[in-house]
C-alpha positions in Angstrom: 21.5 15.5 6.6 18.9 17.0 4.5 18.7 21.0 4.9 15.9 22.3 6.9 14.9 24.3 3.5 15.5 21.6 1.6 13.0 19.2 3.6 10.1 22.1 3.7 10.1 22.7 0.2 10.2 18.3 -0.1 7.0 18.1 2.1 5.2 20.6 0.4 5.9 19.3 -3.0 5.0 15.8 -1.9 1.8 17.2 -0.9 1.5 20.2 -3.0 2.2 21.0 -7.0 4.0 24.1 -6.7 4.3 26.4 -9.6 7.9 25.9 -11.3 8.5 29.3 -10.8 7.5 30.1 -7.6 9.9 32.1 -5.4 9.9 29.5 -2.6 11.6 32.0 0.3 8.2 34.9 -0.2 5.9 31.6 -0.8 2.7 32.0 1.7 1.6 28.8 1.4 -1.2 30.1 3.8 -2.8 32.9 1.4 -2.1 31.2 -1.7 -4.1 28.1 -0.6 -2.0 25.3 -0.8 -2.4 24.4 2.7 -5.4 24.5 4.2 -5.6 25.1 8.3 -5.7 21.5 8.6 -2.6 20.3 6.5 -0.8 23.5 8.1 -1.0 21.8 11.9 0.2 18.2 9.9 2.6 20.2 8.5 3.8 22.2 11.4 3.9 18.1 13.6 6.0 16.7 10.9 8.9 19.6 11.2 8.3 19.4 15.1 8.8 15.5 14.8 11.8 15.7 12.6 13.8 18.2 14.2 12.7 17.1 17.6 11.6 21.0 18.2 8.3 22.5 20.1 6.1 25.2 18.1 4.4 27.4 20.5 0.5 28.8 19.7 1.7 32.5 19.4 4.4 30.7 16.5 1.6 28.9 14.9 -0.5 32.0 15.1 2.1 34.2 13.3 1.2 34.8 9.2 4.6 35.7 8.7 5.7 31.9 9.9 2.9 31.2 7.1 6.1 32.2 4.3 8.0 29.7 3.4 11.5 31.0 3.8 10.4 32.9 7.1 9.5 29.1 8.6 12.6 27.5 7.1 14.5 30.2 9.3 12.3 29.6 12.5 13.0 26.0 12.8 16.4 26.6 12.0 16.8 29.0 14.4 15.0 26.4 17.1 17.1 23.7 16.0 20.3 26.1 17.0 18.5 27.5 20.4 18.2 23.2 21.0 22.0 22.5 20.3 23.0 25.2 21.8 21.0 24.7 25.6 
């Protein structure tokens, strides 16, 4: 299976041209304006749908879940919470 980091940074490039050298784990994809508030909740459903994991609104609301690497480490720590309940 595909890393968790490994899918994040595939759905944003998919969407997204990052900048080759962009340090993906201090990205804000938030503040630099590759996501908009819209694409951020499509982008949030598509992790919550592939991991099978629930986001909740304080989550969401957090700019420092807005950091690439700082997400990649939330869902992985939900996925762990899951497997491990």
């Amino acid at each position: 299976m595909e890393s968790v980091k490994e899918f994040v940074k595939d759905c944003l490039e998919r969407e997204y041209d990052l900048p080759a050298d962009v340090d993906f784990d201090t990205f804000d994809f938030i503040k630099t304006g590759y996501i908009d508030s819209i694409g951020y909740i499509q982008f949030i459903s598509m992790l919550e749908d592939e991991y099978d994991i629930t986001f909740d609104s304080e989550e969401l609301d957090d700019e420092e879940n807005q950091i690439a690497g700082n997400l990649v480490k939330l869902v992985e720590r939900k996925i762990k919470e899951k497997s491990n309940g």
